[in-house]
Each structure stands twice: as C-alpha cells, then as structure tokens.
C-alpha positions, 0 to 999 in steps of 0.5 A, spaced: 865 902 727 860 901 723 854 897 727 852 892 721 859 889 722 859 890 730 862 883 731 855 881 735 851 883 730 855 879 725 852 872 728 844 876 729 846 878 722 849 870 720 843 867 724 838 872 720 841 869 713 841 862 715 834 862 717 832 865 710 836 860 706 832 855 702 833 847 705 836 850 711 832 849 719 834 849 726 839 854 726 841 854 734 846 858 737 851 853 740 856 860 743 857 867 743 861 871 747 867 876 748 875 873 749 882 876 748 885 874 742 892 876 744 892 883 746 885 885 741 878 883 744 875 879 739 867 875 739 867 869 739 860 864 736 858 858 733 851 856 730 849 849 729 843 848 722 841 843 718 842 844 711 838 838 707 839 832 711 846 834 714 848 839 720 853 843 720 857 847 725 860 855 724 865 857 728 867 864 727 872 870 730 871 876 729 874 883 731 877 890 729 884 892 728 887 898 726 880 899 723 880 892 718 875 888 720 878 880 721 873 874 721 877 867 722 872 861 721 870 854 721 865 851 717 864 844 719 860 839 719 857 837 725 860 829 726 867 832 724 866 838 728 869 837 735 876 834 732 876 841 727 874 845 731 881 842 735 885 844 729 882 851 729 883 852 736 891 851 735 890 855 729 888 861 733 892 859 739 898 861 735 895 868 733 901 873 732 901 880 729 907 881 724 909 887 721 905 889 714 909 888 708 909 894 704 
C-alpha cells in the first residue's frame, strides 16, 4: 500500500491542505479511528474548519479493498451536520459489496 494513501494519513494529509488554504482557520479534528465497514477495516475521521465566516464538518471513510482505495465522505456545514451525518451513517449502514459488472 502506498503510505501517502494509507487511510490515517489521508486525514494528516486533509488537516495539512485545510490548514495551507487561503480563508480557512481553526481546523480541528472532531474524531478518528479504525471500525469495521462490514468485513473490511475502514478509517473513520471528521474535521471541523472555518472557511470564511462559516464552519464547516468533513466526515470521511476510507479503506482498501482488492487493491482500490474507496473514500466515502460527507462535507457539511457545521449547523446542518448532525442531521447529515444521520443520513450518512444510514448510507454506510446499508453498505453491500455486489459483484463488478464487467
């Protein structure tokens, strides 16, 4: 695997970016943390920044299945983020692997 997309270093490297952008202050990570998206172990983040005057939530899933790199996210802003992050939860609740169509 490579350690850039290592799923930990994908929120330094997230925090990192946030950091650098123009209008955008107080990056904090709000969670982190391994779980099991079905049979797969996926890393888990969120990150609350002000970008202008508004504050915003990133909540992102990232894991490696048969060598592909899958990222599933959310990027909310901060006042609608509890009842987005419901939707989102439901979404990855519901997470089936099929077969590929060739």
């Amino acid at each position: 695997m490579d350690f850039e997309v290592f799923p930990p270093n994908a929120e330094r490297n997230e925090m990192l970016a946030l950091r650098r952008e123009k209008h955008v202050s107080q990056v904090k990570r709000l969670r982190s943390g391994w779980f099991l998206l079905r049979d797969v172990n996926a890393f888990r983040y969120s990150i609350q920044f002000r970008r202008g005057k508004k504050m915003f939530v990133s909540d992102n899933v990232v894991f490696l299945y048969e060598k592909v790199m899958y990222d599933l996210s959310l990027h909310a802003i901060a006042d609608r983020y509890e009842a987005d992050k419901k939707v989102f939860e439901e979404i990855l609740a519901s997470w089936r692997w099929t077969e590929r169509v060739k």
